[in-house]
C-alpha positions in Angstrom: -111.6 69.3 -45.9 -110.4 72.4 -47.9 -106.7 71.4 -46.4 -107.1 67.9 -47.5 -108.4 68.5 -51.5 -104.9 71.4 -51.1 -103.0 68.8 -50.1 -104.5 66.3 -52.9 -106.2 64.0 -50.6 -109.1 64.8 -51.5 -110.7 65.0 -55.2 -113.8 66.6 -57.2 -115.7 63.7 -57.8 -116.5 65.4 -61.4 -113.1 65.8 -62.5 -113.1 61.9 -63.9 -116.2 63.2 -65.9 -113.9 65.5 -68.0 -113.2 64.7 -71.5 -109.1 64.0 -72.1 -109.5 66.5 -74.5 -110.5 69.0 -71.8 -108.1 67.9 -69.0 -105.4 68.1 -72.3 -105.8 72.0 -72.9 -106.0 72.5 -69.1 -102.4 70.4 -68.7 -101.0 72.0 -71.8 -101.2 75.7 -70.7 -99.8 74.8 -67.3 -96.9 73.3 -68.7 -93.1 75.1 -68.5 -90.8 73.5 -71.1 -88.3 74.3 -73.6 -90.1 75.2 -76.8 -88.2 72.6 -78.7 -90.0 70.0 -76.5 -93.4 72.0 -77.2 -93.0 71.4 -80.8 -92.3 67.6 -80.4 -94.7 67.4 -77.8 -97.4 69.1 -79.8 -97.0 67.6 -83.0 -97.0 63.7 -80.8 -100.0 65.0 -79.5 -101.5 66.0 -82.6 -101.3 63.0 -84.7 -101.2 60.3 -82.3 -102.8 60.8 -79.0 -105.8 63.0 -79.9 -107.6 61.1 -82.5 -107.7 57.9 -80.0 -107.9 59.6 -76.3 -109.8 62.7 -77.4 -113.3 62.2 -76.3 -112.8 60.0 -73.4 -113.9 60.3 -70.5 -110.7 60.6 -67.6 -112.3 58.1 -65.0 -113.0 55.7 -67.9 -109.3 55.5 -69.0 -107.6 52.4 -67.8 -104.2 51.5 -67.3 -105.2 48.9 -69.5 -106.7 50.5 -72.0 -103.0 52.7 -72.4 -101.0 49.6 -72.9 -103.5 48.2 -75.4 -103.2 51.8 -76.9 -98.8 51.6 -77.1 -99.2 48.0 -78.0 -101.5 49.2 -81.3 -98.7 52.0 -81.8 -95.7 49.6 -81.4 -97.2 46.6 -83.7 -98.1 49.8 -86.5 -94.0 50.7 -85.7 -94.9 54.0 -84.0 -94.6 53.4 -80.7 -91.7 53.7 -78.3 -89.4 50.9 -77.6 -86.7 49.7 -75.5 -83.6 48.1 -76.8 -85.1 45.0 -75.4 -88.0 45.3 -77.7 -90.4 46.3 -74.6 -92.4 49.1 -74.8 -92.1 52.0 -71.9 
């Protein structure tokens, strides 16, 4: 078993119960990038991803529920999109 969850096969079945919030600051610090894509990053982040995902629960976010979210951003013109008007 302990080779399995190493190898990723295997998950703690309370991890979904984290908050995004919590899994966030967990992610961040294990990130290695350039600090100009820190600052972007951050700032993105900040003001757009935290005050909808913050308090979530992990296992209750949807694929879904993210396009619905980009879709919201897009139609307020602060989404990402593709030269064919799609979002990514």
């Amino acid at each position: 078993m302990e080779t399995q969850f190493a190898r990723g096969g295997m998950r703690d079945p309370r991890a979904g119960e984290m908050s995004f919030r919590e899994w966030h600051d967990r992610w961040w610090n294990a990130r290695i990038v350039e600090p100009h894509t820190l600052r972007g990053d951050a700032s993105n982040i900040k003001n757009h991803v935290m005050p909808y995902w913050a308090d979530w629960e992990m296992r209750a976010i949807t694929r879904m529920d993210v396009q619905s979210w980009i879709r919201t951003l897009v139609e307020k013109g602060r989404g990402p999109l593709r030269s064919n008007g799609l979002t990514t």
